[in-house]
C-alpha positions as CSV (number, residue, x, y, z in Angstrom):
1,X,24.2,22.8,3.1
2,X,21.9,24.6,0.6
3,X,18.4,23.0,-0.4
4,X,18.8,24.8,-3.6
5,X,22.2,22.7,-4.4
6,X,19.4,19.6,-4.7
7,X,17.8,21.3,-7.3
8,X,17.4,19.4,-11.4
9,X,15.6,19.9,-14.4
10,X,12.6,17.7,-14.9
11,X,10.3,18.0,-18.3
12,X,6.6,17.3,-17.0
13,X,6.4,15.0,-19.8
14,X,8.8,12.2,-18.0
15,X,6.7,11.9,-15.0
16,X,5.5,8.8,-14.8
17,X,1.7,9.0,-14.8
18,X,0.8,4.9,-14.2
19,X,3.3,2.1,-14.2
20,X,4.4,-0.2,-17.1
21,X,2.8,-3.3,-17.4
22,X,4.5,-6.2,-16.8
23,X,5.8,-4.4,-13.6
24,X,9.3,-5.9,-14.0
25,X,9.6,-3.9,-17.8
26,X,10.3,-0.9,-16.0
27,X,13.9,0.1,-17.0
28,X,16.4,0.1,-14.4
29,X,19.7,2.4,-14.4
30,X,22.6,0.3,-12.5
31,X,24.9,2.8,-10.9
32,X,28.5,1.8,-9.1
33,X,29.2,3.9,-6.3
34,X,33.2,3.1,-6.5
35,X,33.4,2.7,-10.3
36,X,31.2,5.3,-11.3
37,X,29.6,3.1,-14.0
38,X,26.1,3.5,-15.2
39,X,24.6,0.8,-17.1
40,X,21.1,0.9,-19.0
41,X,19.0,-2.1,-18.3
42,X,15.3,-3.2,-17.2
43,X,13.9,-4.4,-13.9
44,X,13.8,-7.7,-14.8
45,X,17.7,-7.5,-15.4
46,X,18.0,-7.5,-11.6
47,X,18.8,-11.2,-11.0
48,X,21.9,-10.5,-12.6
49,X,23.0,-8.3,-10.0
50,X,22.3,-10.0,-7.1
51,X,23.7,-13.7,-6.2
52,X,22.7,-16.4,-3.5
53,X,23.7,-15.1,-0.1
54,X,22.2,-12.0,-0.5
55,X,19.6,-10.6,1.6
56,X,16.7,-8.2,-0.2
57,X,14.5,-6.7,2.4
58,X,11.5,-4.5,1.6
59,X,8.5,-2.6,3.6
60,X,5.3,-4.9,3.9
61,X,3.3,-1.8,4.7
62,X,0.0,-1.8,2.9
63,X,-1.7,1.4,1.6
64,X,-5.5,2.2,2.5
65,X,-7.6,4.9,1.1
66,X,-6.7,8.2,3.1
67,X,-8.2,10.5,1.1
68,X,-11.7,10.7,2.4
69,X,-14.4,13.5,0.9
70,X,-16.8,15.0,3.4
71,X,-19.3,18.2,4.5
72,X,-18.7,19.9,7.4
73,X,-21.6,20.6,9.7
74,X,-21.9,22.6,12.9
75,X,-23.7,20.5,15.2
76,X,-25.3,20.2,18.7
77,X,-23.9,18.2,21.0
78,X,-27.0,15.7,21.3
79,X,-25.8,12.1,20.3
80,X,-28.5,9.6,19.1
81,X,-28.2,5.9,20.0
82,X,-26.4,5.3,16.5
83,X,-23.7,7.9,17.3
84,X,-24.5,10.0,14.8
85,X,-25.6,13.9,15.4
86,X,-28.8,14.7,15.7
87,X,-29.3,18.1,14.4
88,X,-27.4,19.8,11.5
89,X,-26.7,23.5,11.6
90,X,-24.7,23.7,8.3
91,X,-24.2,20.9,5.7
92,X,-23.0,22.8,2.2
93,X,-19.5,22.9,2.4
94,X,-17.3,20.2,1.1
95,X,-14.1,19.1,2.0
96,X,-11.1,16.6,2.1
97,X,-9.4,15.2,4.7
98,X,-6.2,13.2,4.9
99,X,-6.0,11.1,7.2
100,X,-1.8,11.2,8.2
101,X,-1.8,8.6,11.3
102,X,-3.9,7.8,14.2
103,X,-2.5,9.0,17.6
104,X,-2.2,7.2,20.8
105,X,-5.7,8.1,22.5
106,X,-8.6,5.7,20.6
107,X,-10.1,7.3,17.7
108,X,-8.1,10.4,17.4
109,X,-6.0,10.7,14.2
110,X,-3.9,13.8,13.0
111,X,-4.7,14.9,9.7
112,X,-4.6,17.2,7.0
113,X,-8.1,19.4,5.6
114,X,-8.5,20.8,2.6
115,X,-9.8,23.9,2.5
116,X,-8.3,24.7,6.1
117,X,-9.9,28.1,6.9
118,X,-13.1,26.7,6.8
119,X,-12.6,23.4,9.0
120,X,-12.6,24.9,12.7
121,X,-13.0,23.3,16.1
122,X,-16.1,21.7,17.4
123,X,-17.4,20.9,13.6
124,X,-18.1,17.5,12.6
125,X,-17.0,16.3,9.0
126,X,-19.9,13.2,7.6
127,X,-18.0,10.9,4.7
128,X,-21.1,8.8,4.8
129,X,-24.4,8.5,7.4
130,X,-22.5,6.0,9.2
131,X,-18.8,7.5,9.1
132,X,-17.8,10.8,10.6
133,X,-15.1,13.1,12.9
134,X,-15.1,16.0,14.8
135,X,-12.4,18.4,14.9
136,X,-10.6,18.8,18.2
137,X,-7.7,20.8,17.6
138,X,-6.1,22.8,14.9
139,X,-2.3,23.2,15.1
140,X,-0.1,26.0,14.3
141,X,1.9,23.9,11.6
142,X,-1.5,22.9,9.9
143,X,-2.3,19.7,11.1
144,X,-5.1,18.7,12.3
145,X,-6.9,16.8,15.4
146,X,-10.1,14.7,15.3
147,X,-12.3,12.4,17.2
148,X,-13.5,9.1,15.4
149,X,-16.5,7.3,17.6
150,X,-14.5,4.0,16.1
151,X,-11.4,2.4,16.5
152,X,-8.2,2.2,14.3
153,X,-9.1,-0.9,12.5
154,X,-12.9,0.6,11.8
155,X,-11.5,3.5,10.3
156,X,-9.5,2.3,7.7
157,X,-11.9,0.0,7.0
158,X,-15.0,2.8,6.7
159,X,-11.6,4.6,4.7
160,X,-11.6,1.9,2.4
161,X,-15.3,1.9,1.8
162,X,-15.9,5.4,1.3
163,X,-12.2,7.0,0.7
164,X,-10.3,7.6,-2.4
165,X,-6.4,6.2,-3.3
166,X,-3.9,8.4,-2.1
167,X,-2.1,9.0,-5.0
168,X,0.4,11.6,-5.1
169,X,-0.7,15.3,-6.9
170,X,1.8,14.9,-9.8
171,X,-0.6,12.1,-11.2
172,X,-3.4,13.4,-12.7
173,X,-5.5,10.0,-13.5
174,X,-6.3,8.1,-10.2
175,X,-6.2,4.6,-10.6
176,X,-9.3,2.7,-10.7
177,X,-8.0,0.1,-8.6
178,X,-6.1,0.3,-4.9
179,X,-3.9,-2.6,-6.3
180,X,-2.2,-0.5,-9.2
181,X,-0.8,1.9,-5.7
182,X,0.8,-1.4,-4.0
183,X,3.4,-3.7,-4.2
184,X,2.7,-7.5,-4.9
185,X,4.3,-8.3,-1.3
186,X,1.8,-5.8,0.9
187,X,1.0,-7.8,3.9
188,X,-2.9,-7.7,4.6
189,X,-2.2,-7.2,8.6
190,X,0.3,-4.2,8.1
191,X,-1.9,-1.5,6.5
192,X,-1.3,1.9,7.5
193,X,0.5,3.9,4.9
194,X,-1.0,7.2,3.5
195,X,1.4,6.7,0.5
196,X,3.1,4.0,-1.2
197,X,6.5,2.3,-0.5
198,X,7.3,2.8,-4.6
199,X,10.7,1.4,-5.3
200,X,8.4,-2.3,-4.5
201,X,6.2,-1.6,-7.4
202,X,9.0,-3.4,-10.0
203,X,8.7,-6.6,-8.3
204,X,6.6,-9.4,-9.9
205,X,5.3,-12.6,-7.8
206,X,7.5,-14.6,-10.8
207,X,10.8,-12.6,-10.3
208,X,10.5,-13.1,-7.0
209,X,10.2,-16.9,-7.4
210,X,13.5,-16.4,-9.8
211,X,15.4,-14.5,-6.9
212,X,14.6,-17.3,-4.2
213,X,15.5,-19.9,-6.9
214,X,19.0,-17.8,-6.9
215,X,19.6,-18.1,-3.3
216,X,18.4,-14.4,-3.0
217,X,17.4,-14.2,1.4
218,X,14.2,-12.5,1.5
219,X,13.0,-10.0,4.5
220,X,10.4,-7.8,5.7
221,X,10.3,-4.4,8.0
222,X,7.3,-2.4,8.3
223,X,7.3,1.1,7.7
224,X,3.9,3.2,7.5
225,X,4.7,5.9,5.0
226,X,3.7,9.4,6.0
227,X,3.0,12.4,3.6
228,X,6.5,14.3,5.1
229,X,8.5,11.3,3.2
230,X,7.7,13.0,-0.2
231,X,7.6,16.7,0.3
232,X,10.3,19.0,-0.5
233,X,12.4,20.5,1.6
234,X,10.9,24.2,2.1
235,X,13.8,25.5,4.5
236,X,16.8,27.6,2.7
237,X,19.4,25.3,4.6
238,X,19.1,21.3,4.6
239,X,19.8,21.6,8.1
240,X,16.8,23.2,9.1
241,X,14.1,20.8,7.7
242,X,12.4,18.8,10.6
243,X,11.0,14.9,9.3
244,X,8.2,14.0,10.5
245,X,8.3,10.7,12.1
246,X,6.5,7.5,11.1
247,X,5.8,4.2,12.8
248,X,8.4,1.0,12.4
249,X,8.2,-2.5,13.1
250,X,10.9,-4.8,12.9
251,X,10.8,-8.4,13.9
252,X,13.2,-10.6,16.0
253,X,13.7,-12.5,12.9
254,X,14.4,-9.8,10.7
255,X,16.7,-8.5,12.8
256,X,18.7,-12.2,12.9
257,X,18.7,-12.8,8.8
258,X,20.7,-9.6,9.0
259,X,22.2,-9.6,11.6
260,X,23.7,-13.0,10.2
261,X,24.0,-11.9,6.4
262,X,26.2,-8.8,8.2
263,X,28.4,-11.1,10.2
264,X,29.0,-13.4,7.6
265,X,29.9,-10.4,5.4
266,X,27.0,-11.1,2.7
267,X,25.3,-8.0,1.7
268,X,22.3,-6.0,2.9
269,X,20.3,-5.2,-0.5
270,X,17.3,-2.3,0.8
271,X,14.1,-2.3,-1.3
272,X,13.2,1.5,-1.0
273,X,14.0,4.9,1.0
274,X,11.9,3.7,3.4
275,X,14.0,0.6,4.5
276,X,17.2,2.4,4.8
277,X,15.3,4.6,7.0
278,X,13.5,1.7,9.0
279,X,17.2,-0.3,9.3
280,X,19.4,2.7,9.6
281,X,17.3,4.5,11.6
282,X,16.9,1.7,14.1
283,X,21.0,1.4,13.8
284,X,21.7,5.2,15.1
285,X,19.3,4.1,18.3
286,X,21.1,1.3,19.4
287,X,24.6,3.4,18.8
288,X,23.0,6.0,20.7
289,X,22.0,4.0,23.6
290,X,25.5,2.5,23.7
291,X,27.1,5.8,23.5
292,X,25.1,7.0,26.6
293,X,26.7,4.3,28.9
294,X,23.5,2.1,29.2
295,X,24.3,-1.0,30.6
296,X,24.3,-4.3,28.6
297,X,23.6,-7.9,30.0
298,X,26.7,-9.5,27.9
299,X,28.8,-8.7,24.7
300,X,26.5,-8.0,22.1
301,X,23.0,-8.3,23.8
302,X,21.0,-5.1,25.0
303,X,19.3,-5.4,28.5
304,X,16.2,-7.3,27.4
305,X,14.1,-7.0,24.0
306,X,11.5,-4.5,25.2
307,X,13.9,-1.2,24.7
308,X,13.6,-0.6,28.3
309,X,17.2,0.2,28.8
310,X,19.3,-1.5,31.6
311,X,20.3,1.4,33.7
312,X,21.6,0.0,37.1
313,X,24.0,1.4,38.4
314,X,25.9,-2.5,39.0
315,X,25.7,-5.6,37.7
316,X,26.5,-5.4,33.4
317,X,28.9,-3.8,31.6
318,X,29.4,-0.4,30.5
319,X,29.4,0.6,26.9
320,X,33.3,1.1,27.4
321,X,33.7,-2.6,28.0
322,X,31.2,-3.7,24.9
323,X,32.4,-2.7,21.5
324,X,29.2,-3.0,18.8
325,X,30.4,-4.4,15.6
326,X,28.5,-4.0,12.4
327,X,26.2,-6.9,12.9
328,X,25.0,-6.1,16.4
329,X,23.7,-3.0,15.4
330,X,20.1,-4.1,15.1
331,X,17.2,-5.6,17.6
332,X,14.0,-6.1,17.6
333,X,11.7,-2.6,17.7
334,X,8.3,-1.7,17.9
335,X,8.0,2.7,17.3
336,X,8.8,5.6,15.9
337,X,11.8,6.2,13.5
338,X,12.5,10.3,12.6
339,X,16.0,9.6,11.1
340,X,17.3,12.3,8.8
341,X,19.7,11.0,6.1
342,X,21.8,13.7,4.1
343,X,25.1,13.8,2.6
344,X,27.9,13.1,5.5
345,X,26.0,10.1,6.8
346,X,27.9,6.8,7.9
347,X,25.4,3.9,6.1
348,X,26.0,0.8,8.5
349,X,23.4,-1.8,7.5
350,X,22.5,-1.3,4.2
351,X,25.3,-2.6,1.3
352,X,23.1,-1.6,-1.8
353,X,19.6,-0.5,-2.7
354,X,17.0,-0.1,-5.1
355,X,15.0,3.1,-5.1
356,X,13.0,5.1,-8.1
357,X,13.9,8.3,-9.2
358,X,13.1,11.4,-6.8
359,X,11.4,14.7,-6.6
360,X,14.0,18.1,-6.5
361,X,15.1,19.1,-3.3
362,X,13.0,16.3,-1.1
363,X,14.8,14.1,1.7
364,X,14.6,11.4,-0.5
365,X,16.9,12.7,-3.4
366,X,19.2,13.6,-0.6
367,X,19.3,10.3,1.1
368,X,20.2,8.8,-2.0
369,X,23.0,11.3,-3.0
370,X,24.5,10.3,0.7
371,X,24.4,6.4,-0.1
372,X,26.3,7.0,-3.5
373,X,28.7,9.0,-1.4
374,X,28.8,11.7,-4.2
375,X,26.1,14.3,-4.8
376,X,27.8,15.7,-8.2
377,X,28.0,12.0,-9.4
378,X,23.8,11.4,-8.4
379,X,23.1,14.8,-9.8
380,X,25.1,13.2,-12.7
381,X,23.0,10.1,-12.9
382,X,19.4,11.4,-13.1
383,X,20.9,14.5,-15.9
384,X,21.9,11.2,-17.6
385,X,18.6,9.3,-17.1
386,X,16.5,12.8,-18.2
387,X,18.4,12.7,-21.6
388,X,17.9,8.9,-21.5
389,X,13.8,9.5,-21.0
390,X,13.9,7.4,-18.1
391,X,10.0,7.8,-16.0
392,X,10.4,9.7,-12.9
393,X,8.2,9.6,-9.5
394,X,6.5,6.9,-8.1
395,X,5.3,5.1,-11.2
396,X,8.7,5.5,-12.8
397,X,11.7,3.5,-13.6
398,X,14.4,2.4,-11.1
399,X,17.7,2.4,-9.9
400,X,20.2,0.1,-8.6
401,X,22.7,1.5,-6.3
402,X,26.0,-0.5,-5.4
């Protein structure tokens, strides 16, 4: 498949530079996969779509402020009892760091630098007297390594003190506030993304009091959104692009509200690219440790909650014996997810979903061309919603798939 065929016509002046206010008076474009029907409506339209039984689940993951501003200095390596270095060899030049995602040894996180030629090994970048990093490694593909003297927790909270909103480059104006980059529903003890899971930004605390009123099922995942989510796809063929993965969490009892919605045939409503990818994601892991002949306990259980597959060689059943049916597809999981989604894939949680409206040529346009099941027809759509003035990106409108 071509990258190029993913390609659109955008005017600058339809990119959504801060959201509408009331969140919920975004418009909302209601496409039907089967039918292909478009209907023009706003956000807070949506109740009108969805009935009781279904279940909406979103991404709790909080944003913090990655974008942290700093000098580089050359430095000794004589440490003074307040961890900070004692003599400077070169404090003028300025630079930013991203900070991507912390890694599994304490205080190292991969990141991005900005200029790169200057930051080298063995330099030490100062935010503020009290908040710095060394640089440990530089890799080939342009990320970075570095040492923080404090934890995870301490740095994002030194981040959030001293660190800028991560907002993407196509919005010129950063918000004053951290709040206008987060949904209404970020969970306080899930912070970690570098960027924000948008298609929540429509929801209002009072429509979602409306949607539980319904009989709307609420649920939550966790997704930390990395920086790889939004970029385009640079490779000639589709096929060639590598994700980069990004940290999941899903609960025992998220995993039972669907598991239950799926077997009771009630449908699976995804708030955002970035729960398809969490639920789907987690999905192809369970097919593809039944396809490898683990061994199960009983019909319909893995081995034990912990993902430490069952491999005896006696005692279970073999995946021959233990058919998976749509709404055993899921358990509880605590890692990585690097699931590419492209036209061709089989969706097998997720009934419907709400997303915004997506860069050319990026994984998420194509995720979304392969739930409507038609790339012409969702090439189709956003040519309609550009004549329509519909607001594009992350502050934009939105769209209901079904």
């Amino acid at each position: 498949m071509k990258t190029s065929i993913f390609e659109y016509n955008l005017p600058p002046g339809l990119i959504a530079q801060k959201p509408i206010s009331p969140r919920d008076h975004s418009r909302l474009m209601v496409v039907g996969k089967k039918n292909k029907k478009i209907e023009h409506r706003h956000f807070y339209d949506i109740e009108d779509y969805l009935k009781k039984g279904d279940l909406l689940v979103w991404n709790n993951s909080k944003v913090f402020k990655a974008r942290l501003f700093g000098r580089l200095e050359a430095v000794d390596r004589d440490i003074n009892r307040d961890g900070i270095p004692d003599k400077s060899l070169l404090d003028q030049q300025e630079v930013e760091i991203f900070l991507v995602r912390p890694m599994e040894n304490e205080g190292v996180w991969k990141v991005l630098g900005k200029p790169g030629r200057r930051i080298k090994p063995g330099m030490v970048v100062r935010f503020a007297p009290d908040f710095f990093c060394e640089v440990i490694v530089k890799e080939r593909g342009g990320d970075i390594l570095v040492q923080f003297l404090d934890n995870e927790a301490v740095v994002r909270d030194k981040a959030n003190k001293y660190g800028r909103i991560p907002v993407p480059p196509y919005v010129k104006d950063e918000p004053d506030q951290l709040e206008i980059y987060q949904t209404v529903y970020a969970n306080e003890n899930r912070e970690g993304s570098v960027a924000a899971p948008t298609a929540g930004f429509h929801f209002t605390p009072e429509l979602i009091q409306k949607l539980k009123s319904k009989g709307v099922e609420l649920a939550e995942v966790t997704l930390h959104v990395g920086l790889g989510t939004f970029l385009p796809v640079k490779s000639e063929r589709v096929e060639d692009h590598v994700m980069h993965s990004e940290w999941v969490e899903v609960s025992e009892d998220c995993v039972k509200k669907i598991s239950l919605a799926k077997m009771e045939g009630r449908r699976v409503i995804a708030v955002g690219t970035t729960t398809v990818r969490t639920l789907e994601g987690l999905a192809e892991i369970v097919i593809r440790a039944y396809e490898e002949g683990h061994l199960f306990k009983t019909k319909g259980e893995l081995a034990n909650s912990n993902w430490k597959l069952d491999t005896r060689e006696r005692g279970g059943l073999t995946s021959k014996d233990l058919p998976i049916t749509n709404y055993q597809l899921l358990k509880s999981y605590t890692g990585d997810i690097d699931i590419f989604i492209k036209p061709g894939f089989e969706f097998k949680v997720v009934d419907a979903m709400i997303t915004n409206f997506h860069l050319p040529k990026s994984t998420l346009l194509m995720l979304v061309c392969a739930f409507a099941q038609d790339k012409k027809f969702m090439l189709d759509c956003y040519k309609k919603a550009v004549e329509e003035k519909y607001r594009f990106y992350s502050f934009g409108d939105a769209m209901l798939i079904m």
